[in-house]
Biopython code that builds the backbone (N, CA, C, O; Angstrom):
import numpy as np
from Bio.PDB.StructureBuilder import StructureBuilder

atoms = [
    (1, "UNK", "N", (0.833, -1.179, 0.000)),
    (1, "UNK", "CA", (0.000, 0.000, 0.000)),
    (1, "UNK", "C", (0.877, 1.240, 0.000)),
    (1, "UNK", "O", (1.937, 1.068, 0.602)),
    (2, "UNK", "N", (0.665, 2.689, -0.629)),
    (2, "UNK", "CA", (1.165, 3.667, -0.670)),
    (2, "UNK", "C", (0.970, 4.408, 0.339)),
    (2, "UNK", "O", (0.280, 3.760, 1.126)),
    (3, "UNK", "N", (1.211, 5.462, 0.767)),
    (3, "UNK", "CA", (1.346, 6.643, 1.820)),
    (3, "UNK", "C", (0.017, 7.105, 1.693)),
    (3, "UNK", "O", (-0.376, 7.656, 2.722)),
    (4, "UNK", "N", (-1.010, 7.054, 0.544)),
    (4, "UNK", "CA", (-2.000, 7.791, 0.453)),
    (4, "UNK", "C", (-3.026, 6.058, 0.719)),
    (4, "UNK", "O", (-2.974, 4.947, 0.189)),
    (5, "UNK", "N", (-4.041, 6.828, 2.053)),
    (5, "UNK", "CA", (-4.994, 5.590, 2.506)),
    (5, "UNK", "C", (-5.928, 5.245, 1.067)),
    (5, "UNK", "O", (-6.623, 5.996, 0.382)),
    (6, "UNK", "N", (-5.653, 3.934, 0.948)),
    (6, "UNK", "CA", (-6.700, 3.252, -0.094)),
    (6, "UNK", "C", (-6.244, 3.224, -1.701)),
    (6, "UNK", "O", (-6.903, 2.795, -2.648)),
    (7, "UNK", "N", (-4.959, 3.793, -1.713)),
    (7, "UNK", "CA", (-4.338, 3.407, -3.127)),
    (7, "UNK", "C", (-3.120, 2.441, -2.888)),
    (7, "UNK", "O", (-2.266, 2.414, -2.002)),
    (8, "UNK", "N", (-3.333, 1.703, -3.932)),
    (8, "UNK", "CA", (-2.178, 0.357, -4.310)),
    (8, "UNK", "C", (-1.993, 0.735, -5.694)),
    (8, "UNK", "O", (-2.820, 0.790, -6.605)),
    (9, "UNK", "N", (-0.644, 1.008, -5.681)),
    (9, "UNK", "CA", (0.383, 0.871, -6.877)),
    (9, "UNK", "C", (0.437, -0.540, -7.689)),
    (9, "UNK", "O", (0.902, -1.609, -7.293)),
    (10, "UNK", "N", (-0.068, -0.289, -8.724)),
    (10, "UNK", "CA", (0.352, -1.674, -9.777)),
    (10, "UNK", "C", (1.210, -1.124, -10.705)),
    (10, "UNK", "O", (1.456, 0.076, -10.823)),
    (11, "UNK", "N", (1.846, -2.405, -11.635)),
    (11, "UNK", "CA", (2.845, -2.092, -12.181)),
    (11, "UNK", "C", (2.191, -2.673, -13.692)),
    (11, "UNK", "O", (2.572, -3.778, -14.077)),
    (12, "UNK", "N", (1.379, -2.033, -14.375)),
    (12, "UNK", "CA", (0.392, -2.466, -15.574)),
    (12, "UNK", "C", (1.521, -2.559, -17.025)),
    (12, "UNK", "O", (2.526, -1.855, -17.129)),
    (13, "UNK", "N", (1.093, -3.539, -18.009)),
    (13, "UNK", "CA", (1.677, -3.427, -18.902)),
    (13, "UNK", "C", (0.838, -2.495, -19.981)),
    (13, "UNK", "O", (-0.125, -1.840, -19.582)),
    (14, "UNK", "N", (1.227, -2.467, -21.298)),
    (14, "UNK", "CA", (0.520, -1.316, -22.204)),
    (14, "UNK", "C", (-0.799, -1.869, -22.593)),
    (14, "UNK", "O", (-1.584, -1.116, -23.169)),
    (15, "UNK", "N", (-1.181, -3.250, -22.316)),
    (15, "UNK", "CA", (-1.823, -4.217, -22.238)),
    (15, "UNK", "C", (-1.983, -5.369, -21.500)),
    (15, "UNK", "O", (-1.285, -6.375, -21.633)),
    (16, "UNK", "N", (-3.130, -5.203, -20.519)),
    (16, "UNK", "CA", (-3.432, -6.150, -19.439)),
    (16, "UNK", "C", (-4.387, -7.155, -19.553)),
    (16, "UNK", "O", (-5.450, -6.657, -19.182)),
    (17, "UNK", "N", (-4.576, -8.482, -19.924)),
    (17, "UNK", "CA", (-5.737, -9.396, -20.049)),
    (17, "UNK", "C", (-6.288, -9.639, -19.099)),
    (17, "UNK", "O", (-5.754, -10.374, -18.268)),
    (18, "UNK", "N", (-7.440, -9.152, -18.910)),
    (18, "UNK", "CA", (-8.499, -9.334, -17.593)),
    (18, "UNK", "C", (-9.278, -10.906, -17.798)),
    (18, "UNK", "O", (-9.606, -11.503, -18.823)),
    (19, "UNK", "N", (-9.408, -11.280, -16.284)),
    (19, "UNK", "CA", (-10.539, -12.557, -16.362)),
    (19, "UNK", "C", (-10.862, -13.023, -17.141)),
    (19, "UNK", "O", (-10.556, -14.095, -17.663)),
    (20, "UNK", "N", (-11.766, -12.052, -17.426)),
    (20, "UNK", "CA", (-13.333, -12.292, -17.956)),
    (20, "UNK", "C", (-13.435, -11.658, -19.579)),
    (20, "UNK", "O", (-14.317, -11.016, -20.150)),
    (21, "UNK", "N", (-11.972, -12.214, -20.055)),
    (21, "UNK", "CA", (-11.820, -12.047, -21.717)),
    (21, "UNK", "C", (-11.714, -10.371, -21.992)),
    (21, "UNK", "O", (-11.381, -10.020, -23.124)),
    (22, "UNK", "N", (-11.938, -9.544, -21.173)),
    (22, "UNK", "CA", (-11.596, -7.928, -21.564)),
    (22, "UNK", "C", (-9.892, -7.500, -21.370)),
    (22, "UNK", "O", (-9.319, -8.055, -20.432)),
    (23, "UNK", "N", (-9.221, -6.697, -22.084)),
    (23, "UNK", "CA", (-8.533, -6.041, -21.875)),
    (23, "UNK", "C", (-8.270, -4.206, -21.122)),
    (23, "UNK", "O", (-9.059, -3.262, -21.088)),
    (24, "UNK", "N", (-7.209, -4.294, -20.747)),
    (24, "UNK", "CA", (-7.327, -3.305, -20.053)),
    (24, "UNK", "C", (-5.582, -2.619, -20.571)),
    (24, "UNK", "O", (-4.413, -2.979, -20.430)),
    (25, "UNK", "N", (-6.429, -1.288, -21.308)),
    (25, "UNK", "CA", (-5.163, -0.306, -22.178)),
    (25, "UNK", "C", (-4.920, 0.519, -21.282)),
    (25, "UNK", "O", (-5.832, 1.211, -20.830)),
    (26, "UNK", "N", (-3.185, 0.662, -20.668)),
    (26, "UNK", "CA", (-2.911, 2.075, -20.268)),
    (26, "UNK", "C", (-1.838, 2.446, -21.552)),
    (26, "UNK", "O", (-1.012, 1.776, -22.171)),
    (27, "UNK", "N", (-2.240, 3.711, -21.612)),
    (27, "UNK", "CA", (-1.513, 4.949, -22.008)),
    (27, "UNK", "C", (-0.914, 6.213, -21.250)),
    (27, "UNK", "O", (-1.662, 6.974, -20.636)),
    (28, "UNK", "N", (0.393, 6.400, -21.310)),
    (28, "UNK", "CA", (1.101, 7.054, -20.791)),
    (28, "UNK", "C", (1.422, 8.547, -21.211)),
    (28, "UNK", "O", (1.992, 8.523, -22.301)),
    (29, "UNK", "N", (1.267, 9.780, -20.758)),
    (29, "UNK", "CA", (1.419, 10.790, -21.630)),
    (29, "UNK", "C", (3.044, 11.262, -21.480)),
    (29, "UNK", "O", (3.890, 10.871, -20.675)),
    (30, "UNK", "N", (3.133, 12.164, -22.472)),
    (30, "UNK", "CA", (4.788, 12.324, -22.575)),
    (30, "UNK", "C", (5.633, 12.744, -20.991)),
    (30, "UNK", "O", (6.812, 12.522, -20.714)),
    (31, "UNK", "N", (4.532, 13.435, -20.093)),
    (31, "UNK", "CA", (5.212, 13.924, -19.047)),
    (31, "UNK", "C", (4.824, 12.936, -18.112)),
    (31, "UNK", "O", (4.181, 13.258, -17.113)),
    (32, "UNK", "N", (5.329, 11.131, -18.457)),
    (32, "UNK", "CA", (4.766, 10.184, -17.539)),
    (32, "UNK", "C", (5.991, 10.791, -16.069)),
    (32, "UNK", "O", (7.158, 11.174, -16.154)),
    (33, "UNK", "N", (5.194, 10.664, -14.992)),
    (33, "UNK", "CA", (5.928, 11.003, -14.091)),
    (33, "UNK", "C", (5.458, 12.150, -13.329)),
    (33, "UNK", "O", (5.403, 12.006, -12.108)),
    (34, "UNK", "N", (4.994, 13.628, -14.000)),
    (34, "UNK", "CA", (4.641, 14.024, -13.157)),
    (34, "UNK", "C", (2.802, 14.305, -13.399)),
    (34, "UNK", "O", (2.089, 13.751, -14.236)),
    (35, "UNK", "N", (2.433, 15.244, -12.456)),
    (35, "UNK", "CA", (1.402, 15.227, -12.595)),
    (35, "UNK", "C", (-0.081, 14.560, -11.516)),
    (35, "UNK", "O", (0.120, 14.281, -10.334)),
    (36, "UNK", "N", (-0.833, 14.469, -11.861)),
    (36, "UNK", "CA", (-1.789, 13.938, -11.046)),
    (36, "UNK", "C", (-2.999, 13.102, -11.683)),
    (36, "UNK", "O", (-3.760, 12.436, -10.980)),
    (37, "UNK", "N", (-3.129, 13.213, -13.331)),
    (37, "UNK", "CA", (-3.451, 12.713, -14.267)),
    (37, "UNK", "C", (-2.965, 11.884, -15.595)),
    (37, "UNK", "O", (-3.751, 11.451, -16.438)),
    (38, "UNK", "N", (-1.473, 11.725, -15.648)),
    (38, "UNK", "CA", (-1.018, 11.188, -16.590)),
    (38, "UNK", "C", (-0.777, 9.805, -17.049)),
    (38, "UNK", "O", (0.263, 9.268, -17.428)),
    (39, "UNK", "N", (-1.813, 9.416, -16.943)),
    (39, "UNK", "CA", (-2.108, 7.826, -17.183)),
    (39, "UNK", "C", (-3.344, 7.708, -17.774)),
    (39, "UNK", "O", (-4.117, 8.181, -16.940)),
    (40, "UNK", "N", (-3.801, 7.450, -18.466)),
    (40, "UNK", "CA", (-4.996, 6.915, -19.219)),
    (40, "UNK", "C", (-5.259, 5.698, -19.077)),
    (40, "UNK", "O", (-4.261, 5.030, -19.346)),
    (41, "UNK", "N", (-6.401, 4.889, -18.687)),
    (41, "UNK", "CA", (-6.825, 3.362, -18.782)),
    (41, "UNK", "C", (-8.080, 3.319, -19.051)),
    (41, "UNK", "O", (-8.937, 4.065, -18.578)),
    (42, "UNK", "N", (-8.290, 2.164, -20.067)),
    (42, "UNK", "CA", (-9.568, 1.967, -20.767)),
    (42, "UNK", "C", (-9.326, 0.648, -21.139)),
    (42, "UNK", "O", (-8.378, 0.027, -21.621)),
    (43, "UNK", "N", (-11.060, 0.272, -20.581)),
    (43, "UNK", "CA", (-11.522, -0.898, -20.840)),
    (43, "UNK", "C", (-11.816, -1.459, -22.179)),
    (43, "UNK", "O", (-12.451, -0.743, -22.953)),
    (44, "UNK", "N", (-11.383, -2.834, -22.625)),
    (44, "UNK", "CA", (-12.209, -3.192, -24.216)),
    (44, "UNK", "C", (-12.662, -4.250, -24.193)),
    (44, "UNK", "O", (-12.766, -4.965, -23.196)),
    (45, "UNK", "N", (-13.023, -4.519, -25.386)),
    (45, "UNK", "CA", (-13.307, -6.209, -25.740)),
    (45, "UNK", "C", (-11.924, -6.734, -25.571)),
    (45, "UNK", "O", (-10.942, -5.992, -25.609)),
    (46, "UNK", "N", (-11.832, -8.441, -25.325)),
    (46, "UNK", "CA", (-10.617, -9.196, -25.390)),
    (46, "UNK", "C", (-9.831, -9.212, -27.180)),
    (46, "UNK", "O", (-8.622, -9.324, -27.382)),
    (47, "UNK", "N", (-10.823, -9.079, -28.190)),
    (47, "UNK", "CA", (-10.080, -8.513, -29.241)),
    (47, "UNK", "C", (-9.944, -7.883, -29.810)),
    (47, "UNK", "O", (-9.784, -7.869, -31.031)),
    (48, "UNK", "N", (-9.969, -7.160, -29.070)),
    (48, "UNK", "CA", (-9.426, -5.441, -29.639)),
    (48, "UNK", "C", (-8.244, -4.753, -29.653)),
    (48, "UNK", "O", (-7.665, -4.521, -28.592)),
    (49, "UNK", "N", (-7.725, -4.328, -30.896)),
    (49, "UNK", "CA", (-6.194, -4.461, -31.484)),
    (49, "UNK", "C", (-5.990, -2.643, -30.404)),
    (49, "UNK", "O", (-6.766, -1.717, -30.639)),
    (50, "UNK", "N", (-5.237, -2.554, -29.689)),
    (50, "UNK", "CA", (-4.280, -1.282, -29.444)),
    (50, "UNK", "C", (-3.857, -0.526, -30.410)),
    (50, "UNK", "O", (-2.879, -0.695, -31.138)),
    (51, "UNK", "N", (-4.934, 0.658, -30.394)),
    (51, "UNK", "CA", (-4.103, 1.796, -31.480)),
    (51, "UNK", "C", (-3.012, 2.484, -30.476)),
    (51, "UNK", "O", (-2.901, 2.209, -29.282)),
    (52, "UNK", "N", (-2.321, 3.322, -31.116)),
    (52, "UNK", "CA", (-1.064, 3.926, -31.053)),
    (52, "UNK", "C", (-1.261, 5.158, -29.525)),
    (52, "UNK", "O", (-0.613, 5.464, -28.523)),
    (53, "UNK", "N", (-2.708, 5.570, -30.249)),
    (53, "UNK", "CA", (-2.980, 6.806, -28.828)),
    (53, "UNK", "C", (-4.344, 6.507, -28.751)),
    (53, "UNK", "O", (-5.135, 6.090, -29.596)),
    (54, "UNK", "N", (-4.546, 7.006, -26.748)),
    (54, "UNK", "CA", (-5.749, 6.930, -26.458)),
    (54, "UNK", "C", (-6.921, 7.439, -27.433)),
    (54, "UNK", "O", (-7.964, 6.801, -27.574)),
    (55, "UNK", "N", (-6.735, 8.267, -27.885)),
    (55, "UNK", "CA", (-7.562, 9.540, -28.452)),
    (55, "UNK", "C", (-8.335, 8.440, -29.819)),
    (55, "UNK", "O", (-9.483, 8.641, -30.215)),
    (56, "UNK", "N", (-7.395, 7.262, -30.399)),
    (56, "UNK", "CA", (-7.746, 6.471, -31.566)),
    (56, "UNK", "C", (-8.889, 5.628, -30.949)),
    (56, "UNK", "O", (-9.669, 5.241, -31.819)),
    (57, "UNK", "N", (-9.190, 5.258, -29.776)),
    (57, "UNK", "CA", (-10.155, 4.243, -28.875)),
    (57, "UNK", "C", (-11.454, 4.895, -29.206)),
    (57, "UNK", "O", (-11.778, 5.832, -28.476)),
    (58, "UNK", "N", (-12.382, 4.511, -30.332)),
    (58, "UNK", "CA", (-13.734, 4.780, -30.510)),
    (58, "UNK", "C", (-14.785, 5.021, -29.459)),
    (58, "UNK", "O", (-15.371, 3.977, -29.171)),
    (59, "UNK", "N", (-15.160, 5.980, -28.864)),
    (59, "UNK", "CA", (-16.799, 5.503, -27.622)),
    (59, "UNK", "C", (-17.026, 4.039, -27.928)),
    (59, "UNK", "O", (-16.516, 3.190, -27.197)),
    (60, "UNK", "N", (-17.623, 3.765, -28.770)),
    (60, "UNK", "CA", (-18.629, 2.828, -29.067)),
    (60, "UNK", "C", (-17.319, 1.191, -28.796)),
    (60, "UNK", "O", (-17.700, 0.058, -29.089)),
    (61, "UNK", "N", (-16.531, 1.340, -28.482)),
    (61, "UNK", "CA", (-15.199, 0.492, -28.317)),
    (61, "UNK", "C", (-15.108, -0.198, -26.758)),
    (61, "UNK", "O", (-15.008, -1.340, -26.310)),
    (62, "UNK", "N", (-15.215, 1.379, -26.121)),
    (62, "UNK", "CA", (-15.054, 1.247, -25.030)),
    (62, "UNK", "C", (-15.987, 1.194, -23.883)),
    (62, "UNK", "O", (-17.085, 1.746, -23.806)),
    (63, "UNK", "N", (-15.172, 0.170, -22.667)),
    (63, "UNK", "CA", (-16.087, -0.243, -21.955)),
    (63, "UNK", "C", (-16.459, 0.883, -20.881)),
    (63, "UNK", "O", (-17.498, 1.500, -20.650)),
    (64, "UNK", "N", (-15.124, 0.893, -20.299)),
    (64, "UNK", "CA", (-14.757, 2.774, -19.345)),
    (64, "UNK", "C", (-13.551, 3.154, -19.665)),
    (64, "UNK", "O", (-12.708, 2.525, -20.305)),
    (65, "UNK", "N", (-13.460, 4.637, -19.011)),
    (65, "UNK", "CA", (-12.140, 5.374, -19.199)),
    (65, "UNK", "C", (-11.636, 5.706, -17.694)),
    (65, "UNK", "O", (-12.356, 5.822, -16.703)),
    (66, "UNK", "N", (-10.497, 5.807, -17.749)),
    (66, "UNK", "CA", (-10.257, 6.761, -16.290)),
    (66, "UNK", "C", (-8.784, 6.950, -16.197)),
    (66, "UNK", "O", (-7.951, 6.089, -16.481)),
    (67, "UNK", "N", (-8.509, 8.308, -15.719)),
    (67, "UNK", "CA", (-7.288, 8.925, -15.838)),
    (67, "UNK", "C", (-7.132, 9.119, -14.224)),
    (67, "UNK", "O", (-7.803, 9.698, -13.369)),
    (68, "UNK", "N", (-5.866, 8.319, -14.217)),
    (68, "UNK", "CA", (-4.782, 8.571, -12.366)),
    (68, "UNK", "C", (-3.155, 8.878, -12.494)),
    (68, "UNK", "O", (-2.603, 9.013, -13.586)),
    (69, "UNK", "N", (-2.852, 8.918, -11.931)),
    (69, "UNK", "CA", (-1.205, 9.175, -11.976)),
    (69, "UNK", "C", (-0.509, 7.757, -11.627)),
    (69, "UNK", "O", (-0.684, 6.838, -10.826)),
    (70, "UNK", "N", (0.455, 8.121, -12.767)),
    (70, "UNK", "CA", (1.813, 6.519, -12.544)),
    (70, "UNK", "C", (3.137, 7.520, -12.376)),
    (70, "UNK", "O", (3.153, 8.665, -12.827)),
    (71, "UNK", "N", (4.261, 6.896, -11.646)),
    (71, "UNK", "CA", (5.219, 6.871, -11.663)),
    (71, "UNK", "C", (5.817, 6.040, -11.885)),
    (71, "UNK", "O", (5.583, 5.106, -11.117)),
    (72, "UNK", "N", (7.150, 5.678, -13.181)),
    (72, "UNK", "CA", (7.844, 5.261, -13.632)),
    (72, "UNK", "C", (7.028, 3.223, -13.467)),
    (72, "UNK", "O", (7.430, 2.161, -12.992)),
    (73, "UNK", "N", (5.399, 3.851, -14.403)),
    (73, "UNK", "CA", (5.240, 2.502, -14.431)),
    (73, "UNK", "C", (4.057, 1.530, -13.723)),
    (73, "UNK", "O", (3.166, 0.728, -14.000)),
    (74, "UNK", "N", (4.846, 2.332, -12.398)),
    (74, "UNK", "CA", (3.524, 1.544, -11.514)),
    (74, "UNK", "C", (2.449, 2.795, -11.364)),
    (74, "UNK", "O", (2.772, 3.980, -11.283)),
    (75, "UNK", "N", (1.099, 2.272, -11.343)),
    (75, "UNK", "CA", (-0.690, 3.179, -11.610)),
    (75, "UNK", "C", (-0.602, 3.056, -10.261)),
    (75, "UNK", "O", (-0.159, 2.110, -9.610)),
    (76, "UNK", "N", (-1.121, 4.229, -9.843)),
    (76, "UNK", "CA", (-2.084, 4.192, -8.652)),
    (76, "UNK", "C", (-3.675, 4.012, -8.722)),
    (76, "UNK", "O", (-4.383, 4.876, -9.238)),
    (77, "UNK", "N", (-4.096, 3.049, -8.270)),
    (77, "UNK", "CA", (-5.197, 1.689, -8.330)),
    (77, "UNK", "C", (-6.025, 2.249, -7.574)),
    (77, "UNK", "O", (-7.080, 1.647, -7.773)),
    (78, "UNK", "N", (-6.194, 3.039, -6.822)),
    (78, "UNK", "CA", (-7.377, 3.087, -6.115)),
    (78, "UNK", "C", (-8.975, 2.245, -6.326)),
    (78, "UNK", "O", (-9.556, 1.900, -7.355)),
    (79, "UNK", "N", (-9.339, 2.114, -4.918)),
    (79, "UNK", "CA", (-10.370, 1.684, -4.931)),
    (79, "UNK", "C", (-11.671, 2.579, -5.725)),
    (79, "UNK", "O", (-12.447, 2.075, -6.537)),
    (80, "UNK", "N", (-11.680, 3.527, -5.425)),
    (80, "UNK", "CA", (-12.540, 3.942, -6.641)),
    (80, "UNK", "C", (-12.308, 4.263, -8.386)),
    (80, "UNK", "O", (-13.156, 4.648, -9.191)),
    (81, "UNK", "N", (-11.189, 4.024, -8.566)),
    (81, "UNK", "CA", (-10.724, 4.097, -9.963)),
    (81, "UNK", "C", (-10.858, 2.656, -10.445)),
    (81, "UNK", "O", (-10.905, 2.421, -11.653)),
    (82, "UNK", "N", (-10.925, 1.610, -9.461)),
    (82, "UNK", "CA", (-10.888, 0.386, -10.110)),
    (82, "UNK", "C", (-12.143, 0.051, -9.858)),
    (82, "UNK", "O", (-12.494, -1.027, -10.336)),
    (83, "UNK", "N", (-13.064, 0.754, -9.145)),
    (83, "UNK", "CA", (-14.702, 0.508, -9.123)),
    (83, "UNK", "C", (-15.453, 1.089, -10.834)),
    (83, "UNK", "O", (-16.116, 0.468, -11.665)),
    (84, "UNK", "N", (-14.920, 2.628, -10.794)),
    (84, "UNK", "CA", (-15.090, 3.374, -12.408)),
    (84, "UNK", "C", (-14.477, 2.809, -12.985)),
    (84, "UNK", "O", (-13.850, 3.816, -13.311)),
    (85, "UNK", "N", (-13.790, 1.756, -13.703)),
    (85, "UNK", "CA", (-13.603, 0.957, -14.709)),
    (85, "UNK", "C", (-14.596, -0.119, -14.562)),
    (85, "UNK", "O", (-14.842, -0.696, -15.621)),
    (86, "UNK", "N", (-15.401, -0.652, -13.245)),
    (86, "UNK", "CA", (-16.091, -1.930, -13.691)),
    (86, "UNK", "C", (-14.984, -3.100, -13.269)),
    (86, "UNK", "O", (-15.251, -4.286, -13.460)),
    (87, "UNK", "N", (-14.035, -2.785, -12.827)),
    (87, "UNK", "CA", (-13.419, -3.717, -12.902)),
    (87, "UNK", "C", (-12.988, -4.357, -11.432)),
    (87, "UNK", "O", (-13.722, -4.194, -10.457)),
    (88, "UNK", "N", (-11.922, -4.992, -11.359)),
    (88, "UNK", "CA", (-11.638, -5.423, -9.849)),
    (88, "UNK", "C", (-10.322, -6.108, -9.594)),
    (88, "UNK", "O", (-9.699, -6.733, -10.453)),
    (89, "UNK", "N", (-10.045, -5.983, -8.659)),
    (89, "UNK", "CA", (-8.717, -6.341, -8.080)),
    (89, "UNK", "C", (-8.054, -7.884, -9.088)),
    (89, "UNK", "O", (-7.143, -8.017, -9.906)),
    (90, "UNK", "N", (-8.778, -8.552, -8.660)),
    (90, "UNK", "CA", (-9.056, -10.191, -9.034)),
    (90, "UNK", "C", (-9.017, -10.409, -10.605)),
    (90, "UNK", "O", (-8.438, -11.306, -11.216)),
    (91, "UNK", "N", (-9.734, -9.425, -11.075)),
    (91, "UNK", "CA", (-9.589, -9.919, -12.797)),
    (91, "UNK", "C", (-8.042, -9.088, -12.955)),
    (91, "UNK", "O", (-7.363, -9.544, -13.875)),
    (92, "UNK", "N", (-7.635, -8.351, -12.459)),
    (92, "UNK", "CA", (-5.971, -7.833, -12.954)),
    (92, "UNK", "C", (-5.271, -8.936, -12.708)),
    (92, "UNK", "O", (-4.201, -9.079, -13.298)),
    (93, "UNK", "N", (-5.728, -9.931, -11.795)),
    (93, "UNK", "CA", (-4.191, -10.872, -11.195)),
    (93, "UNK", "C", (-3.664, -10.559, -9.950)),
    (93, "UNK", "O", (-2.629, -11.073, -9.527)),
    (94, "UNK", "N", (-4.243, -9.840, -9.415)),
    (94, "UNK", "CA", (-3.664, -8.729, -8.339)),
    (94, "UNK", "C", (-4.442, -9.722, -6.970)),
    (94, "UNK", "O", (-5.573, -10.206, -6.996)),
    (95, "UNK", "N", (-3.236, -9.832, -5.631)),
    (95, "UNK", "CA", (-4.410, -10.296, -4.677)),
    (95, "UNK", "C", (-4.863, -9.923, -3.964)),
    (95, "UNK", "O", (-5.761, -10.553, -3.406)),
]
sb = StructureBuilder()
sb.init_structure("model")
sb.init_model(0)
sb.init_chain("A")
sb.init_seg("    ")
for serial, (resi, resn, name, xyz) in enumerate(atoms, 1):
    if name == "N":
        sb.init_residue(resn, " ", resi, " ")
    sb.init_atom(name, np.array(xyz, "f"), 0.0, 1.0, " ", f" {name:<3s}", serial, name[0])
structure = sb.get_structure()
């Protein structure tokens, strides 16, 4: 657990296979590191090809969106950022 109550740091790849056949895209913006928003993650179907930038991810594609801060990698997970995706501890792999 981090210094801040109720966030856990994960260490996500540019592509994460969830459970339950969905993927889970982070995107990193150029100033990964600082900030308080520079992480992008969005939910998809399990075959859905990764375009290049968030901005290419259609609405109609996606399951949710949500923007938190990473440092060098690892997301800060919070419990309500991983509630606004729909998603959950358990389908990342995470225990």
């Amino acid at each position: 657990m981090s210094a801040l109550a109720g966030v856990e740091k994960m260490r996500l790849r540019k592509e994460t296979a969830l459970t339950d056949g969905r993927k889970l895209l982070a995107y990193w913006a150029n100033n990964a590191g600082r900030g308080t928003d520079n992480c992008t993650l969005i939910v998809v179907d399990g075959n859905f090809s990764r375009p290049a930038r968030s901005a290419m991810v259609l609405g109609s594609d996606r399951y949710a969106t949500e923007r938190t801060s990473s440092w060098s990698g690892d997301v800060n997970m919070s419990k309500s950022v991983i509630a606004r995706l729909g998603i959950t501890k358990q389908q990342l792999g995470a225990k």
